[in-house]
C-alpha positions in Angstrom: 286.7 81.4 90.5 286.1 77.4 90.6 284.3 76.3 93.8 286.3 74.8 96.4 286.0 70.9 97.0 286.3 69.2 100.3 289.2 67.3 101.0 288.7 63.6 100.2 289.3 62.4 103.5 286.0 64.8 104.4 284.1 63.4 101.7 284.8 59.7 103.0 284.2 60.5 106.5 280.7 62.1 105.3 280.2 58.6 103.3 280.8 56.5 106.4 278.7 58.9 108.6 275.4 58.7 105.9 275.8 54.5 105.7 275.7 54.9 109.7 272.8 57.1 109.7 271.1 55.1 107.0 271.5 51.4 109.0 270.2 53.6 112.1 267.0 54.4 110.8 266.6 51.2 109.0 266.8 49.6 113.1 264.4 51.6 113.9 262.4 51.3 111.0 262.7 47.6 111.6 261.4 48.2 114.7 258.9 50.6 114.1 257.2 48.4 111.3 255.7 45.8 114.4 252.1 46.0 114.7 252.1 43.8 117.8 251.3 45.1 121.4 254.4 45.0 123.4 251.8 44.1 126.5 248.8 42.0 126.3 246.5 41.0 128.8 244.7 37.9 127.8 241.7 38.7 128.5 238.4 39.9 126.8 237.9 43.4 124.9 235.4 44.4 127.1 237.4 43.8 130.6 240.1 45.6 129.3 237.6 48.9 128.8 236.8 48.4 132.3 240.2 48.2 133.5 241.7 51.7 131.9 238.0 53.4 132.9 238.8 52.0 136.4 241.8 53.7 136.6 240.4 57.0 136.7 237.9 55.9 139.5 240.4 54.7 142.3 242.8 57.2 144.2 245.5 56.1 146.8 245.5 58.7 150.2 248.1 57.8 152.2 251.0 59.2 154.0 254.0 58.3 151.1 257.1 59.6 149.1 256.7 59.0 145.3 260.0 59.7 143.7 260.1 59.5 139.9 262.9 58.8 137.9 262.8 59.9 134.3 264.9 58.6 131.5 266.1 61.5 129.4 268.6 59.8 127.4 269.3 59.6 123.9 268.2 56.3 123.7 264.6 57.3 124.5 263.9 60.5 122.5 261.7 63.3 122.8 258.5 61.8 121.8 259.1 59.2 124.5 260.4 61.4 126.7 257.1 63.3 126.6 254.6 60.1 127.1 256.9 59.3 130.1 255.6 62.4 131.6 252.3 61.7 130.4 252.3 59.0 132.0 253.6 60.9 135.1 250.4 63.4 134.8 247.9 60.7 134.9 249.5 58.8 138.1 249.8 62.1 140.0 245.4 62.5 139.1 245.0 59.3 141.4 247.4 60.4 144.2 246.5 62.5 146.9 249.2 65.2 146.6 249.6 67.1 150.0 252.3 67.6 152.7 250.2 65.1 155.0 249.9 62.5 152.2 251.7 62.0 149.1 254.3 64.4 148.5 256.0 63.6 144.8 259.8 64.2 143.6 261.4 63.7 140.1 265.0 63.2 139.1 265.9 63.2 135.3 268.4 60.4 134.5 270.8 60.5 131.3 274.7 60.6 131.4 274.1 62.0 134.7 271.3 62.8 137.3 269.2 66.1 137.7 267.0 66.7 140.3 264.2 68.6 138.7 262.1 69.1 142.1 262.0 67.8 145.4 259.2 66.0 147.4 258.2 69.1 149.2 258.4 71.5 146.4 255.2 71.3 145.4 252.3 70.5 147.6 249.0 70.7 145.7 248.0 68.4 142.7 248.0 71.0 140.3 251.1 72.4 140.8 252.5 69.2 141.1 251.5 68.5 137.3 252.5 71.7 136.2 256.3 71.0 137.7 256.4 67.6 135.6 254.7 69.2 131.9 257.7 72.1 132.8 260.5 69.1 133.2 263.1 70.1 129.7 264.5 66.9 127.5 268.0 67.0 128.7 269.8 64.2 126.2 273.0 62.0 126.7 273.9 58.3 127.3 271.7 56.0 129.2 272.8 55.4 133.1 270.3 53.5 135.3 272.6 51.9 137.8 273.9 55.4 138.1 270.7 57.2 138.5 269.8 54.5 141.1 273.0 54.7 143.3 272.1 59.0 143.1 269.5 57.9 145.2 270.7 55.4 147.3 273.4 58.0 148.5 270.8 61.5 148.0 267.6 59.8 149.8 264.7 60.9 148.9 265.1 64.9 148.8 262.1 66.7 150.8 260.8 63.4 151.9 260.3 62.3 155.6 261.8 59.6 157.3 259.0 57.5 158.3 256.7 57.2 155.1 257.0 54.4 152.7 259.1 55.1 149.8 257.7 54.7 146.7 261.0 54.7 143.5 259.4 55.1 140.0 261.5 54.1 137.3 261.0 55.5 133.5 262.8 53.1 131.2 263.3 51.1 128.2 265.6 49.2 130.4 268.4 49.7 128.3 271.6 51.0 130.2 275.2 51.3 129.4 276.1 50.5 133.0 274.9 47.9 135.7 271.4 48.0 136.9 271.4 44.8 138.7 273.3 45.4 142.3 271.6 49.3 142.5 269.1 47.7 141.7 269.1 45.2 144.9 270.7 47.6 147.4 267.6 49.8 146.9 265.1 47.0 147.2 266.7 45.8 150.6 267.3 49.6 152.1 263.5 49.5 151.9 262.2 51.2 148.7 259.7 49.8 146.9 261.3 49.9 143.3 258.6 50.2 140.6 259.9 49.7 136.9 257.7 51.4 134.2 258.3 50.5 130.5 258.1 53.1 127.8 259.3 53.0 123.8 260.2 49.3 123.1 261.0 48.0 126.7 263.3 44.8 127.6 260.8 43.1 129.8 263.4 40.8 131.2 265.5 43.6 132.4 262.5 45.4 134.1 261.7 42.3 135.9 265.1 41.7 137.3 265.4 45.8 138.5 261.5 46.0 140.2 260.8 45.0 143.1 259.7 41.3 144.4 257.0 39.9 143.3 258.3 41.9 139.9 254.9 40.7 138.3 253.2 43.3 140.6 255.7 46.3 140.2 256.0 46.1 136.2 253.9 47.8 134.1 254.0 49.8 130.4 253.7 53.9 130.6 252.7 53.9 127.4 249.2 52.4 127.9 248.5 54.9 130.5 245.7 54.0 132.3 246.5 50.4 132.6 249.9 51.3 134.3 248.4 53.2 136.6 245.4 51.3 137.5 248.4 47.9 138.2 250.3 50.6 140.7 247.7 52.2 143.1 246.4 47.7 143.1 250.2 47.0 144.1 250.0 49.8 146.7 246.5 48.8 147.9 247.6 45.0 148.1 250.4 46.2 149.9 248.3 48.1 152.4 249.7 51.3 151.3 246.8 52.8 150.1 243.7 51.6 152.0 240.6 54.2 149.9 239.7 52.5 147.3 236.1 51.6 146.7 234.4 48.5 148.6 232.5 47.1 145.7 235.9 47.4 143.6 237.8 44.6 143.5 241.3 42.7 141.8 241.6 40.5 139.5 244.7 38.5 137.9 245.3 37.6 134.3 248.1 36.3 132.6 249.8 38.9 130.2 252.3 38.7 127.6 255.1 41.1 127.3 257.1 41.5 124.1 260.4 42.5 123.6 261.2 43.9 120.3 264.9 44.0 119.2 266.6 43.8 115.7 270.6 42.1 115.0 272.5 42.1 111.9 272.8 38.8 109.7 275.6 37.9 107.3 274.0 37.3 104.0 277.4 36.7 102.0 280.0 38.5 99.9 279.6 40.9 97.4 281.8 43.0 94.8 282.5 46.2 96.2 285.0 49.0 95.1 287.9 50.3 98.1 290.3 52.5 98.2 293.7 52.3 100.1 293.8 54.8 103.0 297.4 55.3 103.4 296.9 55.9 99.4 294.1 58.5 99.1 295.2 59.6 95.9 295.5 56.1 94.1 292.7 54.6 91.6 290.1 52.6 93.4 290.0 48.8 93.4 287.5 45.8 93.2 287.0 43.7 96.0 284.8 41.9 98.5 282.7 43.5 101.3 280.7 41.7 103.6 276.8 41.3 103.2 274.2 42.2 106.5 270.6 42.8 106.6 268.9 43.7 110.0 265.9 40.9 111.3 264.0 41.2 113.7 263.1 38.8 116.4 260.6 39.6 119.3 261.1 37.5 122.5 257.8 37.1 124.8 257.7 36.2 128.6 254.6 35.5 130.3 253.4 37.4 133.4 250.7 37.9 135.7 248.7 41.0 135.9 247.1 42.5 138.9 244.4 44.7 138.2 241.8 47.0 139.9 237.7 46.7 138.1 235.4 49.2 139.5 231.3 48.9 138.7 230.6 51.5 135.7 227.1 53.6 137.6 226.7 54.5 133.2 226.7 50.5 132.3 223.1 50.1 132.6 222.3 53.3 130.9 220.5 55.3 133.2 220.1 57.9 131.1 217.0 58.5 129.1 215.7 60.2 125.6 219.5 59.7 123.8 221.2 61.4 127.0 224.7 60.9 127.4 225.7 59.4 130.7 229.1 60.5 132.2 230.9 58.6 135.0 232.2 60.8 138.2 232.9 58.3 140.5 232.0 54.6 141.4 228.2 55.4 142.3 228.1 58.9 140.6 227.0 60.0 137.7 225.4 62.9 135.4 223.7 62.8 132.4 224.1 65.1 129.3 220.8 65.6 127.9 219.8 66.3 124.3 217.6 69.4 123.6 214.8 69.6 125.1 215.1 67.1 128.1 217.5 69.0 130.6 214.9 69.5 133.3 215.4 65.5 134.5 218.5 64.4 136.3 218.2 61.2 133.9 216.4 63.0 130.9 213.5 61.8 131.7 211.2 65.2 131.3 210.8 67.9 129.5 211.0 70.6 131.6 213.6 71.6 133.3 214.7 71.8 137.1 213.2 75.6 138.0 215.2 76.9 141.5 213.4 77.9 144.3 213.4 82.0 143.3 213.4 82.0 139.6 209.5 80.8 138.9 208.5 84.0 138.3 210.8 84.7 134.8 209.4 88.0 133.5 211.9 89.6 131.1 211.8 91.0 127.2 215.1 89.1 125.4 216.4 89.8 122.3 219.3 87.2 121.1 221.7 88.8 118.7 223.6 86.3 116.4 226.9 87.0 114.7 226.6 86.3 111.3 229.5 87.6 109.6 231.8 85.9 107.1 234.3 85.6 110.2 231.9 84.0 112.2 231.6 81.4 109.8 228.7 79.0 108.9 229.5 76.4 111.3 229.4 78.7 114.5 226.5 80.4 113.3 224.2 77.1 113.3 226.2 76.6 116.7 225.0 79.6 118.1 221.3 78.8 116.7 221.3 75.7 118.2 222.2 77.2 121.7 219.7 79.6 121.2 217.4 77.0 120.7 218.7 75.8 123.9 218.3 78.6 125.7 214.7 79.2 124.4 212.9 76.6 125.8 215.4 76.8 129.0 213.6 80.3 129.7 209.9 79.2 128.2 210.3 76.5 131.4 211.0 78.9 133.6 208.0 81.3 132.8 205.5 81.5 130.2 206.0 85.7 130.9 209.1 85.9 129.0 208.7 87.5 125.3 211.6 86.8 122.6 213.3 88.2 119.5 216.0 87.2 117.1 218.5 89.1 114.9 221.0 88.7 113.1 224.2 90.7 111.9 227.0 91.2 109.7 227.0 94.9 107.7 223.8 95.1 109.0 221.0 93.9 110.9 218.5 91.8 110.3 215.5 91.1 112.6 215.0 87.4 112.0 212.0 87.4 114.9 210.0 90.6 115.7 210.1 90.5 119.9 206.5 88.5 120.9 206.2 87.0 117.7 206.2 83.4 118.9 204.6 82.9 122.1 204.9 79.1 122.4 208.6 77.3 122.4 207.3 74.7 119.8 206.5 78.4 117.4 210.0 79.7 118.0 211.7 76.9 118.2 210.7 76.0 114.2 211.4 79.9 113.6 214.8 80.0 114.3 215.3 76.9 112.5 214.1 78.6 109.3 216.9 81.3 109.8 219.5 81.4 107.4 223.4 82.3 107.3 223.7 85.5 105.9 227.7 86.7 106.1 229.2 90.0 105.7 231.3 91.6 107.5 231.0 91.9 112.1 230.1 95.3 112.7 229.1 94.4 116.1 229.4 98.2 117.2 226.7 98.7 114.6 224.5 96.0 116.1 224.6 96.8 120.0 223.7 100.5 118.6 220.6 99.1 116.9 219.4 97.5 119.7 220.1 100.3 121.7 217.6 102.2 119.8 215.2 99.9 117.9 215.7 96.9 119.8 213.0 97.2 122.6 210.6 99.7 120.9 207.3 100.1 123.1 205.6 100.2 119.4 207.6 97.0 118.1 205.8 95.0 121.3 208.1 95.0 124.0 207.4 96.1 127.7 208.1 98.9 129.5 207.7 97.3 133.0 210.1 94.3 132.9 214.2 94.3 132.6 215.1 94.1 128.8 217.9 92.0 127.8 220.1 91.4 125.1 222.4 88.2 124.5 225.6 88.7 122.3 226.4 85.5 120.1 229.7 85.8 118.5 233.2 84.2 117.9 234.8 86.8 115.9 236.9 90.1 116.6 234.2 93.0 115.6 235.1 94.7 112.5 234.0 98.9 114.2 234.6 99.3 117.7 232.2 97.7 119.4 232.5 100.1 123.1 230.2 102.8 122.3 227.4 100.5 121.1 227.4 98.7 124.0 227.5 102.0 126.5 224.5 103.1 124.6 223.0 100.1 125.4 223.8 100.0 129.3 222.7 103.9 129.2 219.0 102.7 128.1 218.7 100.2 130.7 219.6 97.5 128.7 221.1 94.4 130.3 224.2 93.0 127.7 224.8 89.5 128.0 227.5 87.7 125.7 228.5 84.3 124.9 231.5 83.7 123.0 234.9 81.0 123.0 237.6 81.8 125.7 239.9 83.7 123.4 237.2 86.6 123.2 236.6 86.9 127.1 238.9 90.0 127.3 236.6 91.5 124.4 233.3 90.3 125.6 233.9 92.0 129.2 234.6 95.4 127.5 231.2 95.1 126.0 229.3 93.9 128.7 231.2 96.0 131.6 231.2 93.3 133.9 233.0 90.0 133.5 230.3 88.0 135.4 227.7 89.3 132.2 230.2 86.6 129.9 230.0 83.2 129.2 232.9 81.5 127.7 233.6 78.2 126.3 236.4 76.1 125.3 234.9 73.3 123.6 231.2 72.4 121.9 230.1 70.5 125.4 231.2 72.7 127.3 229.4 75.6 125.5 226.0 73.5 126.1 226.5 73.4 129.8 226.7 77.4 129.6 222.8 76.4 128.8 221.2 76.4 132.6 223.8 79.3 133.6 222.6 81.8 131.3 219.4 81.2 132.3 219.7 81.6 136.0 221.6 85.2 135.3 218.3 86.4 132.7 216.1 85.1 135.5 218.0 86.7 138.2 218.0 90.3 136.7 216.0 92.4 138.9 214.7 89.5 140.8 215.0 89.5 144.5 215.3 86.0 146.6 218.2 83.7 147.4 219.6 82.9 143.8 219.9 87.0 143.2 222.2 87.5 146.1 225.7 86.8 146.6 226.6 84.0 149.3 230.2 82.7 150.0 229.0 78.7 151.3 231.6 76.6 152.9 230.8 72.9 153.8 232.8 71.4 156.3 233.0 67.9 156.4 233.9 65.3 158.9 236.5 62.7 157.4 237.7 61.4 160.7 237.2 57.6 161.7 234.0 58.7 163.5 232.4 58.2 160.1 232.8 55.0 158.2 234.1 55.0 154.7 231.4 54.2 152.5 228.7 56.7 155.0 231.4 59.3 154.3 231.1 58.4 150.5 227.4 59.2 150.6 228.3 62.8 152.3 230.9 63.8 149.4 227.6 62.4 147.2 225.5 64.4 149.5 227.4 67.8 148.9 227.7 67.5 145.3 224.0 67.1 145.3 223.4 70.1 147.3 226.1 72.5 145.0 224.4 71.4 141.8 221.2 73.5 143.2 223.1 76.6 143.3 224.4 79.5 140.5 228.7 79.0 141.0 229.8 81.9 140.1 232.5 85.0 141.3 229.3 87.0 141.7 226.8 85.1 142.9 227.5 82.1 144.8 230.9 81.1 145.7 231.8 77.4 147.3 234.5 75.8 149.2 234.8 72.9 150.7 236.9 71.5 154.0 237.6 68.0 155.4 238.5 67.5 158.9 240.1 64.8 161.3 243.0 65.5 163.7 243.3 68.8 161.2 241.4 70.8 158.7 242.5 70.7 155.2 241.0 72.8 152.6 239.8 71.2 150.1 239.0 73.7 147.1 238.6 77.7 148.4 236.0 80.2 147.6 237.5 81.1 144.6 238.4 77.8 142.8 235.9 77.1 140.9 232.8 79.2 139.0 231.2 76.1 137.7 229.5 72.8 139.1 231.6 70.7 136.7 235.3 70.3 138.1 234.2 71.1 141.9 232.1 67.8 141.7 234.7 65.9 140.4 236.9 67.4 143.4 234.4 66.6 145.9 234.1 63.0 144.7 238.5 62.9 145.2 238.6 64.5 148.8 240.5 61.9 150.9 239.5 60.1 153.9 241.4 61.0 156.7 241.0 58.7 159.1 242.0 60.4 162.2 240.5 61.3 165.8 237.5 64.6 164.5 238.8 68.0 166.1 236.0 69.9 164.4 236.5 73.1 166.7 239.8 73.4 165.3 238.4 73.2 161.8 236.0 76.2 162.2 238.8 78.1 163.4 240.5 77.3 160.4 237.4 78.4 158.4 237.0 81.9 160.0 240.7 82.9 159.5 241.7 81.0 156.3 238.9 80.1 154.3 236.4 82.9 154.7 239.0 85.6 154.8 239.6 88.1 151.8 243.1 86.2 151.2 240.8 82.9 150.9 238.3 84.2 148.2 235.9 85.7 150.7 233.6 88.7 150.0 233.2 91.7 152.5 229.4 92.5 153.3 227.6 89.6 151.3 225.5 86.2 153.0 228.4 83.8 154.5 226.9 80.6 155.5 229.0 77.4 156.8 227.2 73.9 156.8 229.0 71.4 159.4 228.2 67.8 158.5 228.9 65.7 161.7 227.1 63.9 164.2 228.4 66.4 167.2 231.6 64.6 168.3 234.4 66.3 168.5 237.7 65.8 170.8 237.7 69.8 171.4 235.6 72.8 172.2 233.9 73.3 168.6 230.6 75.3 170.7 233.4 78.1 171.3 234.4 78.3 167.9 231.4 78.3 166.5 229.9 81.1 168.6 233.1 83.1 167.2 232.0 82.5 163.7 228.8 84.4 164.6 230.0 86.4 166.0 231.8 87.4 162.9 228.2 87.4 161.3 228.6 84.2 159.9 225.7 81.7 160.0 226.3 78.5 161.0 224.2 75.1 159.9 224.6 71.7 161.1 223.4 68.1 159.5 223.4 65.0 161.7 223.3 62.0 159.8 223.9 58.7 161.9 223.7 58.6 165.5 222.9 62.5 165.8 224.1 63.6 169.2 220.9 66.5 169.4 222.4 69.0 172.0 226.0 69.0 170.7 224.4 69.9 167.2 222.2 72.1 168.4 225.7 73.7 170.4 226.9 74.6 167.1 223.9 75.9 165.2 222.9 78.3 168.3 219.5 78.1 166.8 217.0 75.2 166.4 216.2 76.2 163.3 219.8 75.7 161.5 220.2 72.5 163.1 219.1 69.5 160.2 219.0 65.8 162.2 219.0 62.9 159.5 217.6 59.7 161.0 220.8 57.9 158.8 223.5 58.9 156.0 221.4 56.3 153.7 218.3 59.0 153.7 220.9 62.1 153.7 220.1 62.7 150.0 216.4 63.2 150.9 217.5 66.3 153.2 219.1 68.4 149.9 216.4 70.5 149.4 215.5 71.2 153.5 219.3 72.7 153.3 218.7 74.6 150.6 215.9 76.2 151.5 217.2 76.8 154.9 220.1 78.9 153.2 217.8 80.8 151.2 215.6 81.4 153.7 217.6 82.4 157.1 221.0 83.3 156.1 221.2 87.1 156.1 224.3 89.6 154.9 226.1 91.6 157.2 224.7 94.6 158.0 228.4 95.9 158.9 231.0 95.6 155.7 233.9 95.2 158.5 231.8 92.1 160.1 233.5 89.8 159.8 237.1 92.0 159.3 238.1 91.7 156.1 241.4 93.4 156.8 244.5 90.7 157.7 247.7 90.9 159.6 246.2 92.8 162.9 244.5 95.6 160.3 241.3 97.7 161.4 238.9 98.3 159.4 237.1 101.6 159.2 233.7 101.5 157.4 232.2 104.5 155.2 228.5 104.8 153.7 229.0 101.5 151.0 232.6 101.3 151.3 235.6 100.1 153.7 239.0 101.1 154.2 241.7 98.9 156.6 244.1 100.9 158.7 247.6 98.8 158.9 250.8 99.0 160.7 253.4 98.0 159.0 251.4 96.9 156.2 249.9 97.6 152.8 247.1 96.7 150.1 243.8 96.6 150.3 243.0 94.4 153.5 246.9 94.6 154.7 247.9 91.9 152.6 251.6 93.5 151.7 254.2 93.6 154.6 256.1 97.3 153.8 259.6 97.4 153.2 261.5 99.7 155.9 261.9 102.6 153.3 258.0 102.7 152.4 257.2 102.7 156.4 259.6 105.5 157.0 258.0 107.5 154.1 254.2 107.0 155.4 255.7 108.1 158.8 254.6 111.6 159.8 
């Protein structure tokens, strides 16, 4: 049978639809094809490096409604779509997202509005980010004025009725309605109406829908930090955000904003063959059709733009010996040093920083490298570098350390008998000369040969000090790798592993303990793992402060008691102390709260387990500004923060540093005589004009109150804190001191072990209220 044809009137409607498509893409081709910067700030390369690194240093704290309003048209696309909330992301980093403070909404615009999630859905940072990268591409025709007037009649939903009000618009400012008069109403009911470009904006538009003076509430999403460094300067010039850096400062440059657009142009007739439509069926005929071809013209207005530049601490190159210097905050820094140099906090020696505690290093470790086919060349001379790494971390820590090296795939190969090398200059050029031998990762096979052979008395290794083995791999094991591993644990063999994050779930069935892994995500990251694995080979079987487990809270005063930049050098001051310390879920466990009128938490127990992203937090936490109730932030302490709910651990050191100069508009003595009562210890620091007895209130002791003649020598009074940690904070002797159970529970203690007795609740530490049914069936 002859295959069907389509009608002709189908076959002329699919012609008309292709020469549509066709002039379509060649617009936007048309478009595409500009190499020009559609915004251009005339000013040198160099100042316009400083102005996008600037806008990760400044924040905006302030009580304030963001609302954003996305354009999900057609007009836009996905891939605009997406940088839009990009863009979105990177704003919500500088804005202090909590109830008190900024609380951030988001509407999707298109034919119609959608409110994706109100101002007080989402009160943290993070979850704030998460709602926007969740926000779906909706599609349809291109509304602004509509989208504008949702708002005008909806308010902002969640908001509160005395903040400023802060309207976001994501746009390429081309609507199929009227922007203008929305557009004005919401400027004169009080909302400050910020217009954000994105794809190929009309500038002129933009202008005429922000805000007066427009030059300050314009800006382009897609060169991200730019935008948002020109909106927290509006909002600081505007008094709306007051935290921004002293020795930061704005600047204003003229910019040029281009508008790219494209029109058809007659270019003549030409010969062209038609057919009659009321005759389908007759012959075509020659006639004349009408020539275009699509230019494009750009139109360029000139504008001012207001900009934020903060000092770069890494511009003079602190860091020594090829270190990398990475900027945390206007004064802060850290340096990423090269092998060799990680002992200095600028590179400068060779040794590295040994805590108070770990001096004495006296361990037999074997590193055993993956070096299978699967593995792959280029993680096995990763591994070998980090092991190189690792090596002279240890050697710095104790010349009482012997090491060995092996190697597997089918089988293994002992690359460097244990003792060997005694010097890290010896090894170090050994396990350069190792070589990449594949095969297959029977990593069973391995743990079982270092179960066995691995620490042989005969071979050289010692009886009297903790043997351990570190893991290298980044591949699945061929053999199953349990029973090797138990073999190992069962001869008193310590199992260390270090592999990237997708193995973490395998790595902690070897080891038996999740704190024994080290995971990375990234090559950088894997080198910070450097300092960590020491501390835990050090910490094996050694007793002192850095072997223990210790939940540390600072709480820090952030009312107007302390000035700005003296409370600067506090968050400095804390990030110096943390950096002393091994974060981690089994060792020591940080948070950290701000107080004025009320606490706030800044980061719990559980947050973080390394230094990295908790210093970059601590550098962010707000100024407050606010009369200091610091009694009511202990409180806050004792039942949020160091509860089992807030990360806390039942029977290990608890220690809470108060950073304050003893002023407080309540009864903080009371509260912190509860705390220890609870067996928590409590440590003061005085910086400024230390008021003695009220410190000395607080501590209870004389000995756990630190007075700092000024905030300027604060840094100098790191290591007295430390030590004073290590030395006089002391575990619980009770597991139910202070109660770990919540919601009115008892708790019952037995030999090593505690149990909570609720009413009318379950879990653990009564953390579950019980339905009716489940009370009625624990009911005798």
């Amino acid at each position: 049978m002859a295959p069907r044809l389509p009608p002709r009137r189908s076959l002329r409607y699919l012609s008309l639809k292709i020469r549509t498509l066709i002039s379509i893409i060649f617009y936007l081709a048309v478009l595409g094809s500009c190499g020009e910067s559609l915004q251009q700030i005339l000013a040198d390369k160099e100042t316009i490096v400083k102005i996008a690194a600037s806008g990760n240093l400044i924040q905006c704290s302030a009580a304030i409604d963001v609302l954003l309003l996305i354009d999900g048209s057609y007009s836009i696309g996905k891939g605009s779509f997406e940088r839009s909330k990009h863009f979105a992301i990177k704003m919500v980093d500088v804005l202090d997202i909590n109830p008190d403070r900024v609380r951030i909404g988001a509407i999707q615009y298109s034919s119609k509005p959608k409110l994706e999630f109100e101002l007080n859905d989402y009160p943290t940072k993070d979850e704030a980010k998460e709602a926007i990268k969740n926000i779906r591409f909706r599609g349809g025709s291109t509304e602004i004025g509509k989208s504008i007037k949702y708002v005008l009649r909806k308010g902002f939903p969640g908001g509160r009725g005395d903040t400023a009000k802060i309207l976001v618009l994501l746009t390429d400012g081309k609507s199929q309605d009227s922007i203008k008069s929305p557009a004005i109403f919401a400027q004169r009911s009080g909302i400050r109406l910020f217009a954000v470009g994105i794809k190929h904006p009309k500038w002129d538009v933009l202008h005429t829908i922000a805000s007066e003076p427009s030059e300050m509430y314009v800006f382009f999403a897609e060169h991200y930090d730019d935008a948002v460094n020109g909106l927290i300067t509006t909002l600081t010039q505007l008094a709306v955000c007051n935290d921004i850096h002293p020795r930061c400062r704005v600047e204003s440059r003229a910019c040029l904003r281009t508008t790219l657009d494209a029109h058809k142009e007659f270019h003549g007739n030409h010969v062209c063959w038609k057919r009659k439509i009321q005759a389908p069926h007759t012959a075509p005929m020659a006639g004349i059709c009408p020539y275009y071809r699509w230019k494009r013209f750009n139109t360029t207005i000139q504008s001012q733009c207001h900009r934020t530049l903060c000092p770069d601490p890494c511009e003079s190159s602190p860091c020594l010996n090829g270190g990398t210097c990475i900027t945390e905050s206007v004064e802060d820094y850290s340096c990423l040093c090269p092998l060799g140099y990680g002992g200095d906090p600028l590179c400068g020696g060779g040794k590295y920083i040994i805590p108070a505690g770990l001096t004495d290093c006296a361990v037999d470790l074997l590193f055993l490298i993956d070096g299978s086919w699967a593995m792959g060349r280029d993680d096995f001379l990763l591994a070998k570098d980090f092991v190189k790494r690792a090596v002279q971390a240890v050697f710095a820590s104790s010349a009482n350390i012997l090491v060995a090296v092996a190697q597997y795939g089918d089988k293994v190969h002992t690359e460097i008998p244990i003792g060997r090398h005694g010097t890290a200059p010896d090894l170090l050029r050994a396990i350069d000369g190792i070589g990449f031998r594949g095969g297959n990762a029977m990593t069973g096979n391995a743990l079982r040969h270092v179960a066995e052979s691995g620490f042989r008395g005969a071979g050289g290794s010692r009886g009297q000090v903790p043997h351990v083995a570190v893991l290298l791999s980044n591949s699945r094991p061929r053999d199953t790798a349990g029973a090797g591993a138990e073999l190992a644990r069962q001869r008193e063999i310590f199992v260390l592993a270090v592999g990237g994050s997708r193995l973490k779930a395998q790595m902690t069935q070897i080891t038996g303990d999740p704190d024994l892994v080290f995971t990375y995500g990234h090559v950088q990251e894997l080198h910070g793992k450097v300092q960590e694995l020491r501390t835990r080979i050090c910490s094996i079987n050694t007793p002192g402060c850095y072997s223990k487990s210790l939940d540390l809270v600072f709480v820090v005063d952030a009312s107007a008691n302390v000035p700005r930049n003296d409370y600067r050098r506090v968050k400095a001051f804390v990030k110096g102390v943390v950096s002393q310390f091994d974060i981690d879920a089994d060792l020591t466990q940080v948070a950290m709260v701000i107080y004025g009128e009320r606490p706030r938490t800044v980061f719990g127990l559980s947050a973080f387990d390394s230094h990295g992203r908790m210093k970059k937090v601590i550098s962010q936490a707000p100024y407050l500004d606010s009369d200091p109730r610091a009694g009511k932030a202990l409180l806050h302490v004792l039942e949020d923060t160091l509860s089992v709910g807030g990360g806390a651990r039942p029977g290990v050191h608890k220690a809470v540093v108060v950073i304050t100069d003893g002023r407080s508009a309540d009864d903080v003595a009371a509260a912190a005589d509860e705390m220890r009562g609870n067996g928590i210890a409590v440590l003061t620091m005085g910086p400024g004009s230390v008021h003695s007895r009220a410190l000395l209130g607080i501590a209870g002791n004389a000995r756990l109150a630190i007075p700092v003649p000024s905030y300027e020598r604060l840094k100098h009074y790191a290591n007295n804190l430390v030590q004073t940690i290590c030395k006089d904070v002391r575990a619980s002797s009770s597991l139910c001191v202070p109660n770990p159970c919540q919601n009115g529970g008892v708790c019952v203690q037995k030999d090593r072990s505690y149990s909570c007795r609720c009413e009318g609740w379950g879990g653990a530490n009564c953390e579950r209220q019980l339905s009716q049914q489940e009370q009625a069936a624990l009911s005798p």
